[in-house]
TIMARZA-817862 format. One line per field, with one value per residue (C-alpha): residue number from 1; chain; x, y, z. Coordinates in steps of 0.05 Angstrom, whole numbers. Layout:
n = [NUM ...]
chain = [A ...]
x = [X ...]
y = [Y ...]
z = [Z ...]
//
This chain:
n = [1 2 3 4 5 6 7 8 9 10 11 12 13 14 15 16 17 18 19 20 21 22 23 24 25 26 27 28 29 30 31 32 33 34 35 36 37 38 39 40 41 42 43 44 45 46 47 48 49 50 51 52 53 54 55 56 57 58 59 60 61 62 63 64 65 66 67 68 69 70 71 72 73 74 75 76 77 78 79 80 81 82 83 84 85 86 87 88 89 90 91 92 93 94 95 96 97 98 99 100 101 102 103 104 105 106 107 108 109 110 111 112 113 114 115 116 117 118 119 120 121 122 123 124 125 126 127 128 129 130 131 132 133 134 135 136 137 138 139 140 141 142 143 144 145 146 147 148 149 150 151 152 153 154 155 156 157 158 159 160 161 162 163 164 165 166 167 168 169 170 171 172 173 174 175 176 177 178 179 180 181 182 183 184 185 186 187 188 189 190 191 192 193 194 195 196 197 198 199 200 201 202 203 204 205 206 207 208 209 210 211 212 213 214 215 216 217 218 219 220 221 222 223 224 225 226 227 228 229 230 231 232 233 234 235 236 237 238 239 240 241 242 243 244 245 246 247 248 249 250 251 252 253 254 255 256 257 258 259 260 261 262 263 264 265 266 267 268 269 270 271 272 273 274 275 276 277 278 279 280 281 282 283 284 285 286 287 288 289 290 291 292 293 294 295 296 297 298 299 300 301 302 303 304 305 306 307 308 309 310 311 312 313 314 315 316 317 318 319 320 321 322 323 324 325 326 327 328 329 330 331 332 333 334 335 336 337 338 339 340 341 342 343 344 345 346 347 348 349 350 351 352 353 354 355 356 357 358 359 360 361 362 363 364 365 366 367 368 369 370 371 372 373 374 375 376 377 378 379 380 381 382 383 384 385 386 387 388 389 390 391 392 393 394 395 396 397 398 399 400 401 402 403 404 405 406 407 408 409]
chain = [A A A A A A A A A A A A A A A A A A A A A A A A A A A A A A A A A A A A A A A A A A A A A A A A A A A A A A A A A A A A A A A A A A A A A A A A A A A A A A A A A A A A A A A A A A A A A A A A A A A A A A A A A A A A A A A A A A A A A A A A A A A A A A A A A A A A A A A A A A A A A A A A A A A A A A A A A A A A A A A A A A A A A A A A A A A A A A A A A A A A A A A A A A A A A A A A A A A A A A A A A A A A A A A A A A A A A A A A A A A A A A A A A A A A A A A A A A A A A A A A A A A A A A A A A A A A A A A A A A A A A A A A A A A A A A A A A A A A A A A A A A A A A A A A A A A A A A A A A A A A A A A A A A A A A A A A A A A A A A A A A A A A A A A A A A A A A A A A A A A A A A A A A A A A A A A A A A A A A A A A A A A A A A A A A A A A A A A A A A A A A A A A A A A A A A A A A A A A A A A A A A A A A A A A A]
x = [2264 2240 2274 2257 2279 2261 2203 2147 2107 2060 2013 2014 1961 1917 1868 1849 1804 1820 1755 1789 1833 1878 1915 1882 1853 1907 1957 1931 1928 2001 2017 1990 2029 2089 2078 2053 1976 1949 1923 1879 1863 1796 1793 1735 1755 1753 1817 1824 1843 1857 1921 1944 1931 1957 2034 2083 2117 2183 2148 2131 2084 2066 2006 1975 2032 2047 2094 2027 2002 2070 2071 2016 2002 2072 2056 1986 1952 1896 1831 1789 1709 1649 1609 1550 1529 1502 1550 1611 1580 1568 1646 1662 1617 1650 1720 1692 1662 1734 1775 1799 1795 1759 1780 1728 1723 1649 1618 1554 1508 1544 1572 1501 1488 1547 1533 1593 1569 1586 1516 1520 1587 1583 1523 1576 1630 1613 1690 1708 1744 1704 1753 1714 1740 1696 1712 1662 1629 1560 1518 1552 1557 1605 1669 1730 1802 1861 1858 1795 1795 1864 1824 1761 1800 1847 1918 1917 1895 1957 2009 2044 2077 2039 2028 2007 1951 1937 1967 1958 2016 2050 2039 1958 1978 1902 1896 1966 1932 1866 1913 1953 1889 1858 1927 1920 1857 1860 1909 1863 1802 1851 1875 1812 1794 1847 1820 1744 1724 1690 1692 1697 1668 1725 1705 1752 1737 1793 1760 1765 1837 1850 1815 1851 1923 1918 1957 1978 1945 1882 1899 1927 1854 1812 1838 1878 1820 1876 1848 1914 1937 2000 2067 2117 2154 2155 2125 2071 2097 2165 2223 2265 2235 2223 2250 2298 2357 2396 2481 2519 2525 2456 2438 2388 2381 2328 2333 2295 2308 2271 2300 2333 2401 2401 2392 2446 2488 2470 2497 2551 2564 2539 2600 2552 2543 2511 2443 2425 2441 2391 2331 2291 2311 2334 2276 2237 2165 2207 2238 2162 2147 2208 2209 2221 2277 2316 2307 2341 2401 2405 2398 2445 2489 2478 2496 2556 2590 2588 2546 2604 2628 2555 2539 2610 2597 2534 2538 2594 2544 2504 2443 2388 2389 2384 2392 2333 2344 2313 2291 2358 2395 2348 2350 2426 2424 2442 2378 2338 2363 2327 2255 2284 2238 2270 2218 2207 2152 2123 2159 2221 2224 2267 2214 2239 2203 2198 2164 2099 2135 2180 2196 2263 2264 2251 2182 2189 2168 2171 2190 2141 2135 2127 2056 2013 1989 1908 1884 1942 1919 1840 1843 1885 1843 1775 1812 1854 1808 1736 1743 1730 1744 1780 1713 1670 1728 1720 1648 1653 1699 1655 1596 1636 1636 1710 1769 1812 1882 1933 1994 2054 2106]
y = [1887 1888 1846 1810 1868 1927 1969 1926 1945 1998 1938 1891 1870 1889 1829 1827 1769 1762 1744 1756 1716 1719 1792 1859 1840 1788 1839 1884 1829 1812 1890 1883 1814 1849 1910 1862 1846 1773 1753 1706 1679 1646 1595 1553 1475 1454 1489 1552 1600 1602 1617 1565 1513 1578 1535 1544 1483 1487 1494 1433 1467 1435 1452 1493 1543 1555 1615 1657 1647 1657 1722 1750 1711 1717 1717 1690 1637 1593 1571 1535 1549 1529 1596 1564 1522 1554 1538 1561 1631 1631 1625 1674 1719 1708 1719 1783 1808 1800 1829 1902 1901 1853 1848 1819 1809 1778 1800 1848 1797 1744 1773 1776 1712 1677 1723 1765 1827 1894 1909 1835 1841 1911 1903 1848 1899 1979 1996 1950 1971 1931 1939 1915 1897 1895 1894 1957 1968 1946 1956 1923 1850 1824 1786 1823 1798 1840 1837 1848 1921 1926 1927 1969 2023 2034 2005 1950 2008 2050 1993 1963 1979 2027 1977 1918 1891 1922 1888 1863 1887 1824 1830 1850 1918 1936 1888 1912 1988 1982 1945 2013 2041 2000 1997 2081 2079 2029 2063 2128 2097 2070 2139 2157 2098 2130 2196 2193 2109 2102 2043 2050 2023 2028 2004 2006 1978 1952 1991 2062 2049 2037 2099 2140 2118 2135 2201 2245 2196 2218 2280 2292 2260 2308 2360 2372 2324 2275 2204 2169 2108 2056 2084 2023 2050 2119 2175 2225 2281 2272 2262 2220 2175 2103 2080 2025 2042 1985 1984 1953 1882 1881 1905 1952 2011 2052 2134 2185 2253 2294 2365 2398 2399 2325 2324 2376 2320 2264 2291 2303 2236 2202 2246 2289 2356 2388 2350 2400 2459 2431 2476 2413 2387 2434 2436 2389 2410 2415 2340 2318 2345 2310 2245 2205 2239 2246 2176 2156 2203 2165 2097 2112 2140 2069 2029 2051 2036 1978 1974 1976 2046 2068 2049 2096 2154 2164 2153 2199 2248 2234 2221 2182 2102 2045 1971 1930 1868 1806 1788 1750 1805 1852 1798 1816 1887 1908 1947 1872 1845 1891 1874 1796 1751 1683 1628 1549 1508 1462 1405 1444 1465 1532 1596 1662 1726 1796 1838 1877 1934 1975 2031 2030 2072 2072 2047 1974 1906 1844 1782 1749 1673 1631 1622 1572 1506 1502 1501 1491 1539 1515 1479 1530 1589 1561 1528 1587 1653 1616 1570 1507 1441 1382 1338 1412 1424 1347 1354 1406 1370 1306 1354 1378 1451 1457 1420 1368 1366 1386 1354 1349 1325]
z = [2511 2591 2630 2700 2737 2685 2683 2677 2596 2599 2579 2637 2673 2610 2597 2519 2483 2412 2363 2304 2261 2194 2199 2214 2289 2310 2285 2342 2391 2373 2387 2461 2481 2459 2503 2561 2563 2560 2502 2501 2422 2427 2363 2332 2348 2276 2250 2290 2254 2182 2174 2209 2147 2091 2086 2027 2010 2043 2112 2162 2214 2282 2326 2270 2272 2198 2188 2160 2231 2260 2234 2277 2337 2392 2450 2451 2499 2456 2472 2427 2444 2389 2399 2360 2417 2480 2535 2483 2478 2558 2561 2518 2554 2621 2592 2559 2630 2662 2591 2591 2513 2458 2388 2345 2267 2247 2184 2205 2248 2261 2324 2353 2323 2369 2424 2423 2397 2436 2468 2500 2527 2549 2594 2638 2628 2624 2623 2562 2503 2433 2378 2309 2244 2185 2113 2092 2160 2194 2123 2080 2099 2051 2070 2077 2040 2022 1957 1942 1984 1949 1874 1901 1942 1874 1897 1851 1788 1820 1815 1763 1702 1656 1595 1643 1686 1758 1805 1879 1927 1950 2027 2059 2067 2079 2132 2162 2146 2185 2243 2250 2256 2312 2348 2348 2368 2418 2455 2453 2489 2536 2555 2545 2599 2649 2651 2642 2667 2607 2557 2482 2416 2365 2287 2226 2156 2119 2059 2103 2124 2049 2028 2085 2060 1991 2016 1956 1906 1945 1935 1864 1852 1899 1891 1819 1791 1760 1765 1766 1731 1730 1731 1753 1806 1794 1832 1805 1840 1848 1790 1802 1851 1858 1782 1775 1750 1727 1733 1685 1734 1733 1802 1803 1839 1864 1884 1923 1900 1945 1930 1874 1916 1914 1851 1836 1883 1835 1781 1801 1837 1762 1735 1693 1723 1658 1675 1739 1690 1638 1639 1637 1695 1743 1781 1802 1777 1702 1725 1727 1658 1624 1666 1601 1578 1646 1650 1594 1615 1687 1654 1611 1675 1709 1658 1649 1711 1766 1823 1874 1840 1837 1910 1937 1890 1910 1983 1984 1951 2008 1948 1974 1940 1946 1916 1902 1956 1965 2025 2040 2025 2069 2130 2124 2141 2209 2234 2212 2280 2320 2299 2301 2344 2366 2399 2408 2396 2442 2401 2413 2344 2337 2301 2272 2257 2254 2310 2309 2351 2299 2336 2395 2449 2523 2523 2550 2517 2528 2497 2476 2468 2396 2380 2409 2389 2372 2439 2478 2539 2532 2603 2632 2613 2632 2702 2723 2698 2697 2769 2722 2745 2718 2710 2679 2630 2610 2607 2555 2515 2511 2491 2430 2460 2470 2426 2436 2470 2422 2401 2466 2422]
//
């Protein structure tokens, strides 16, 4: 993380407006705080975002920060502008003019409609960066949710157990998807900024980033003409791979047998040797044919001993495994701490989470700060970055086109 006197993030000084809100686009603007731009979250008054009402029971948000919201939103200032009312759209215009980068998520129209679109903000600003999110691009003008691209891209056909129901994934991995996406393009158009002066029009569909991450599943389709269905947690391709394994506690295990030397290893390590000389599973491509019975074999294997035995054979074997955790368990591991955010709320309330930034290295960061309160830097933003008064911020608050105050304690 950069400190006061370390190398300032490769980010500073870069001005973004966030128009987005739930995952994919605040994901991105999350991404940027933590390498040093501002971030400035522009939020309808009623609400504000979402996710900051999606609670589970044990949680007791304040300010609109539920952990949902938490997840994506460190390091963020908040406004809260109505952008259906005139005088809300002309201050979302002048932030735009003076903003490096704009993230916006509107269904097809309704960016025009609240006068936020591209063609408006880029004829203040020839130099800006408009990164879109849309569920199926500018034709189709359906909402876009997770799960829904989940079941029409194919993940939910792909996952679960053969004789049971598809399944959704249990995080919005094609939210988190198309944000990888805009966070690599994003930091294209800004090179592309630094050596040309131009601006840039990024768009990604959550359904396109789905498509594009279907990898080998793609592939086995497109190309071998195999239309793939459920297969728990194993892998098409590779043997074995992803099934649970259960030991004789009951933990279960999971393994990753990439190469027919590792599987030679795991033999060994499950103190049956005779399996890698088996003509039906000595190599891989024969492992894939008789999946079935080489998994009865290893369950067998697993059962019979205890996971502490398991876990030192085959780590001596230097076998790729691993047991299944829960997210306790996972929190636990050593590596967790690094990715470990640590923030208060304005009500002094102590926040935990994980980071956006995954990677370590020498590319500096910065700490970012706990999310913000609905509105909490309204005043600030339009006094310090817009020249508003006291009396004009009031003004737009009696008129209904800014919110309230939020909470101070």
């Amino acid at each position: 993380m950069a400190t006061a006197d370390a190398t300032p993030p490769l980010l500073a000084g870069l001005k973004v407006l966030e128009l987005a809100n739930v995952l994919a686009g605040p994901a991105t603007g999350m991404f940027c705080a933590e390498l040093g731009a501002e971030v400035l979250k522009l939020e309808h008054p009623d609400g504000g975002d979402p996710t900051r009402g999606w609670t589970v029971p044990e949680e007791s948000p304040w300010g609109g920060v539920s952990a949902y919201f938490a997840s994506t939103n460190w390091g963020k200032k908040s406004l809260t502008v109505d952008l259906s009312k005139p005088e809300g759209q002309r201050l979302a215009q002048a932030l735009g003019a003076q903003s490096d980068v704009v993230i916006a998520a509107y269904k097809p129209g309704d960016d025009a409609r609240l006068g936020v679109d591209e063609a408006t903000l880029r004829a203040r600003n020839p130099r800006l960066i408009y990164a879109q999110v849309s569920a199926y691009g500018a034709d189709d003008p359906r909402p876009g949710f997770d799960a829904v691209i989940q079941a029409e891209a194919g993940f939910m056909h792909l996952n679960g157990d053969p004789d049971g129901p598809p399944t959704k994934m249990p995080v919005a991995l094609m939210d988190l998807l198309a944000a990888h996406q805009l966070k690599e393009a994003l930091l294209l158009a800004l090179l592309k900024r630094e050596r040309l002066g131009l601006g840039s029009t990024i768009q990604i569909a959550l359904f396109d980033a789905a498509l594009a991450s279907l990898a080998n599943q793609a592939t086995n389709h497109l190309v071998a003409g195999r239309n793939p269905g459920r297969m728990g947690s194993g892998h098409p391709n590779v043997v074995p791979y992803g099934t649970l394994y259960q030991a004789g506690d009951g933990t279960h295990f999971v393994l990753a047998i990439g190469t027919d030397r590792q599987f030679v290893a795991l033999a060994e390590a499950l103190g049956q040797p005779e399996l890698a000389a088996d003509p039906r599973f000595a190599r891989n491509a024969d492992r894939v044919r008789h999946r079935n019975a080489l998994d009865a074999y290893l369950q067998a294997a697993f059962g019979a001993q205890d996971s502490a035995a398991l876990s030192a054979a085959l780590g001596a074997a230097k076998v790729p495994f691993g047991p299944v955790n829960d997210l306790t368990e996972a929190f636990r591991h050593p590596r967790a701490a690094q990715t470990a955010l640590h923030g208060t709320l304005g009500n002094g309330q102590p926040l935990r989470a994980v980071s956006s930034l995954a990677f370590q290295g020498d590319l500096p960061r910065q700490r970012p700060k706990a999310p913000p309160a609905l509105g909490a830097h309204t005043d600030e933003i339009l006094g310090s970055h817009l020249g508003l008064s006291e009396a004009d911020i009031e003004t737009l608050r009696r008129q209904e086109v800014i919110g309230q105050r939020p909470p101070t304690d």
